[in-house]
N, C-alpha and C positions, 0 to 999 in steps of 0.2 A: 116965708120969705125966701127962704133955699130955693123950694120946688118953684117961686115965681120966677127965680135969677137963672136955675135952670134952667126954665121954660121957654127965654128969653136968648137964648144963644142961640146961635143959626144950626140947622140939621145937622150938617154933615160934623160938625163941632160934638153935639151929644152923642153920635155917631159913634166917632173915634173913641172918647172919651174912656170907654171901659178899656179898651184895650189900653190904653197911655195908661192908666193907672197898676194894669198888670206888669209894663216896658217898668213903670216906675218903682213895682215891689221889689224887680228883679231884680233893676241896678242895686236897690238900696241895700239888697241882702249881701248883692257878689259883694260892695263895697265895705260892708259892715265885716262879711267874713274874711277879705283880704287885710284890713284893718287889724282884724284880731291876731292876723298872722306877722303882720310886718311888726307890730308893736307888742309880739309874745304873748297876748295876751290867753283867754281861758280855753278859748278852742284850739291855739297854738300848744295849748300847755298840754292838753288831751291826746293831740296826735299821738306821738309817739307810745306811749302809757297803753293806749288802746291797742295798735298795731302790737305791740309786744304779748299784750295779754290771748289776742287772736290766736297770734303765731305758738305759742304756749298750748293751744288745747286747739287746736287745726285735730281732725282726724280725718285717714286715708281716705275714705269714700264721697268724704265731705268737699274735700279737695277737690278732688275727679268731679264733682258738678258743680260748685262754683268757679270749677276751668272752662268749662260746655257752656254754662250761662257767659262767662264773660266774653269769651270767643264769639259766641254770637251777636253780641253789643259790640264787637269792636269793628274796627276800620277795615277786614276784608268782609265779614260776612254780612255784616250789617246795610252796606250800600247796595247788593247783590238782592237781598230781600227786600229791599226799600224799592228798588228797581222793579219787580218780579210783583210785589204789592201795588204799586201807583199803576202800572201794566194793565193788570190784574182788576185795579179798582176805574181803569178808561173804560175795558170792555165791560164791565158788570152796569154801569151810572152810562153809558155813551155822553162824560162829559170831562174835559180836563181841567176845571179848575179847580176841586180839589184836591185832587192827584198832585195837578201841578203846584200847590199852596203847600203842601205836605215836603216834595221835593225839595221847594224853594229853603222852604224852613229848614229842611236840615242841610241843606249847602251852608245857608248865614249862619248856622248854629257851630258847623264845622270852623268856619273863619275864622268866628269871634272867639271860640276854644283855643284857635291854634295862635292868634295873636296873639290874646288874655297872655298863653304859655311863654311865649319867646319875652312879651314886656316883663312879667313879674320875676320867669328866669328860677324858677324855683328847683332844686334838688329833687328828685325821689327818694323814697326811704331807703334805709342804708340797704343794699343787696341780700346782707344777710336774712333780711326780712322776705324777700321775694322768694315766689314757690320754683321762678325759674330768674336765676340772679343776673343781671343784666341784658335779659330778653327786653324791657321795654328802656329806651334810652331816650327819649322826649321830658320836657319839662312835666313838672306836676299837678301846677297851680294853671287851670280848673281840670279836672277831669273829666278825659273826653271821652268815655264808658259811659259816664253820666249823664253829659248831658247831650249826647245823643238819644241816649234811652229817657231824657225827660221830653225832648225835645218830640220823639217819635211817639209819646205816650199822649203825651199832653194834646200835642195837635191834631195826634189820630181822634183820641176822644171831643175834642171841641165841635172839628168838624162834621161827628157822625151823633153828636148829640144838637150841632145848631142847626142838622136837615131835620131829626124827627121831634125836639123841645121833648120837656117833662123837667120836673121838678127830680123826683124819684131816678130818674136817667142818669140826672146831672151828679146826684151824690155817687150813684153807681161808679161812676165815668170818674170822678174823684177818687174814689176809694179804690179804685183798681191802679189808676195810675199811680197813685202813691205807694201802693204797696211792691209795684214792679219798679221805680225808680230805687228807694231804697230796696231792694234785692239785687240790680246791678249794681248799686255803689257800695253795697257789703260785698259785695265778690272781689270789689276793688280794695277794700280793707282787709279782708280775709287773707286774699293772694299777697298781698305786702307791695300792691303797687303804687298804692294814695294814700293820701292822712285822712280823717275825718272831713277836715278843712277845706281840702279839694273835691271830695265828692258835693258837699254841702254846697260849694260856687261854683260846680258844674248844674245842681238840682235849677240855681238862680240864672244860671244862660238861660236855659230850657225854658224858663217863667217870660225871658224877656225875648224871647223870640213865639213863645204862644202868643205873649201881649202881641207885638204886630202882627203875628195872622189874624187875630181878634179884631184890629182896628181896620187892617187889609178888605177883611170879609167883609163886614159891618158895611163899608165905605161903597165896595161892590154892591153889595144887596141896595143899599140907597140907590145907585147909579141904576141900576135893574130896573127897581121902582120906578124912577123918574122915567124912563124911555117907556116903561109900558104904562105910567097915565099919560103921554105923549101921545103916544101911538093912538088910542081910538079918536084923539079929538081929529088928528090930522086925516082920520079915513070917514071919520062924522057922516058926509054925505051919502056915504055907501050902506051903512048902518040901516037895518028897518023902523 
């Protein structure tokens, strides 16, 4: 009965549809995790506890490259190589729209970061916690370490696993990106610049802005489709 109601919905509908349901984990998480924050609850109760225990057993060498990782995730270097990549990935494919889907994604991902921060208006941990005390002065709540590096993870791997498919790929493509998203939002924890809580609703921007390249994509490849079963009927005559 599912798969008949499915079946039943116009294309471009089933189309979308996976990507709406990624836009919809995303919100549900950032909301869930702000939630826990505004109402103190368990991951609220965690922040701090953690950052202190970090900061407690931090050692020198350890420091020095969870500074190199996070610099390279933040907001100069990061846009520089995203630039130098998408460049990079015209001449290599002779085609812009994944370059330019990539791009997109992380401008809206920036946005929605830098809104998220000014509406929730949240503190940073107290200075003393920070490896350089009052070097970052922006709101907390979501972290934009984060989800730039989900956002740049996620969509790199979608798009370079929906040109060649696999099953085998996809978990690949998974298992890597998650292990590089939380390793920049540890560096964010480590250096004493987030809580838990913000790296966690920066992981869920990232989720909600794959969801729309996902539905974006999707929606293209239909369009694709449609113009090239078009196409031979309208040259028919010519055809042998």
């Amino acid at each position: 009965m599912i798969r008949d109601a499915w079946m039943k919905l116009p294309v471009p509908v089933r189309v979308v549809v996976p990507g709406l349901l990624l836009v919809a984990l995303g919100v549900w998480g950032f909301f869930a995790v702000l939630d826990e924050v505004l109402d103190n609850d368990i991951i609220e109760a965690a922040d701090e506890p953690l950052i202190e225990w970090l900061v407690d057993n931090r050692l020198e060498w350890l420091t020095t490259v969870m500074t190199v990782i996070t610099q390279t995730f933040g907001p100069v270097v990061l846009p520089i190589l995203i630039v130098i990549g998408c460049a990079f990935w015209v001449w290599r494919t002779r085609t812009w729209r994944d370059p330019l889907l990539l791009a997109g994604a992380m401008v809206l991902a920036t946005g929605i970061s830098m809104l998220a921060k000014m509406m929730v208006a949240r503190a940073r941990p107290e200075e003393g916690f920070q490896t350089v005390p009052g070097y970052e002065t922006s709101y907390s709540f979501p972290s934009g370490h984060t989800t730039g590096a989900a956002t740049l993870v996620l969509v790199t791997a979608y798009l370079l696993w929906h040109r060649r498919g696999g099953m085998r790929a996809a978990l690949w493509w998974a298992l890597g990106s998650l292990l590089l998203i939380a390793l920049v939002g540890g560096t964010r924890l480590y250096l004493g610049y987030h809580f838990l809580s913000d790296v966690l609703a920066g992981a869920c921007v990232g989720i909600v802005v794959l969801g729309l390249v996902v539905a974006v994509d999707r929606w293209l490849d239909l369009r694709y489709d449609e113009r090239e079963s078009v196409a031979p009927a309208k040259s028919g005559p010519t055809r042998p």
